[in-house]
ZAPAVEX-105450 format. One record per residue (C-alpha): x negated, y negated, z. Coordinates in Angstrom, 2 decimals, always signed. Example, Ala and Ser with C-alpha at 12.3 -4.5 7.8 and 13.67 -1.06 7.14 Angstrom:
<kolgus>
@x -12.30 | y +4.50 | z +7.80
@x -13.67 | y +1.06 | z +7.14
</kolgus>
This chain:
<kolgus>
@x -0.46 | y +18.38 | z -33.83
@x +0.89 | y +21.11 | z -31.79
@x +3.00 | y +20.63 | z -28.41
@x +0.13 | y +21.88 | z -26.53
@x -1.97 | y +19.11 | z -27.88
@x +0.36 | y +16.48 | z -27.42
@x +0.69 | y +17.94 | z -23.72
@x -2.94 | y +17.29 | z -23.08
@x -3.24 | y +13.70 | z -24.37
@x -0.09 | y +13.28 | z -22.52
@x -1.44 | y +14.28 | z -19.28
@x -5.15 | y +12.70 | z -20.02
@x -2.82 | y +9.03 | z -19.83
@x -0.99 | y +9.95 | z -16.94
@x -4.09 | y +10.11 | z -15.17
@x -5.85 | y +7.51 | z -15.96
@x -2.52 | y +5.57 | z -15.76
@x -2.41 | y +6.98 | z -11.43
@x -6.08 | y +6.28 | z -11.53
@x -5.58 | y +2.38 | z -12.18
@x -2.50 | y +2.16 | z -10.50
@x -4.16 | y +3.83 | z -7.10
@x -7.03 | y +1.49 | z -7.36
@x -5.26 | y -1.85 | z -8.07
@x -3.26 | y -0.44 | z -4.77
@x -6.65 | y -0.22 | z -2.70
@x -7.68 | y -3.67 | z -4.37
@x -4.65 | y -5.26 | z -3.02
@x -4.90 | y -3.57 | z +0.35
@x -8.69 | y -4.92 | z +0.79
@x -7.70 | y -8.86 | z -0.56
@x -4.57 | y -8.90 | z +2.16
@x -6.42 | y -7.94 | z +4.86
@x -9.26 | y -10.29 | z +3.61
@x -6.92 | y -13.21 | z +3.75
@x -5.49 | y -12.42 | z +7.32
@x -1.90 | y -11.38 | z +5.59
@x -1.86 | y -8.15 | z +7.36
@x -4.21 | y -5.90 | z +9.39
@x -3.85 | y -2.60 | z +8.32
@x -5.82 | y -0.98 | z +11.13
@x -2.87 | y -1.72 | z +13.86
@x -0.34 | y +0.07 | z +11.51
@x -3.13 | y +3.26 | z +11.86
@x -2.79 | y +3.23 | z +15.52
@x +1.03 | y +3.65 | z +15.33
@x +0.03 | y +8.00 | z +15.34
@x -2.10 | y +7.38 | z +18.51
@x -0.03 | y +5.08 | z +20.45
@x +3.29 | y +6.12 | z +20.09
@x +4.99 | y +5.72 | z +23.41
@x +7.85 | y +3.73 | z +24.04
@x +6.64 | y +1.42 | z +25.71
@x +3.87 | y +0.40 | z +23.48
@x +4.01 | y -2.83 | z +22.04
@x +5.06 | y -3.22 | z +18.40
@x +2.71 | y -3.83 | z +15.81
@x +4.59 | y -7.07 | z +14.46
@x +6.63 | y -9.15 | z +16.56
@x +8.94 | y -10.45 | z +13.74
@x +10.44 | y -8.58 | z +10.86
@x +8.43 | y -9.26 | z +7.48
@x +11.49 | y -10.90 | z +5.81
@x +12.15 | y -13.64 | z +8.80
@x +8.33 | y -14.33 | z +8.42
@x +8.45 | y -14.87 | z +4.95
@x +11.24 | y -17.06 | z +5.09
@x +9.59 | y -19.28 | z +7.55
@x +6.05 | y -19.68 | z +5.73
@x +8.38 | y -20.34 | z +2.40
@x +10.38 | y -23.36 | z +4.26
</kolgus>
């Protein structure tokens, strides 16, 4: 077994390793907005309405909500 070889099976992992991590990522992205966690199509408008006096997309900071749903 030759570098080269060991290269190739290397790299043959690697990508299937991205593969399943990128789809578990678009698996969790599709269950959160499911549940009404998060909708991901406000955080798309941030490139098309970026003035400064648009409103924000979430009114509280993602930590202060979490500690209030956890109390």
């Amino acid at each position: 077994m030759g570098i080269s070889e060991l290269q190739g099976y290397a790299s043959f992992v690697m990508t299937l390793f991205l593969v399943i991590m990128l789809y578990g990522y678009i698996i969790h992205l599709y269950r959160s907005e499911k549940k009404g966690e998060r909708d991901y199509e406000k955080y798309g408008n941030i490139a098309l309405d970026d003035e400064i006096t648009s409103t924000p997309v979430e009114d509280k900071p993602a930590s202060q909500r979490y500690k209030e749903e956890n109390k």
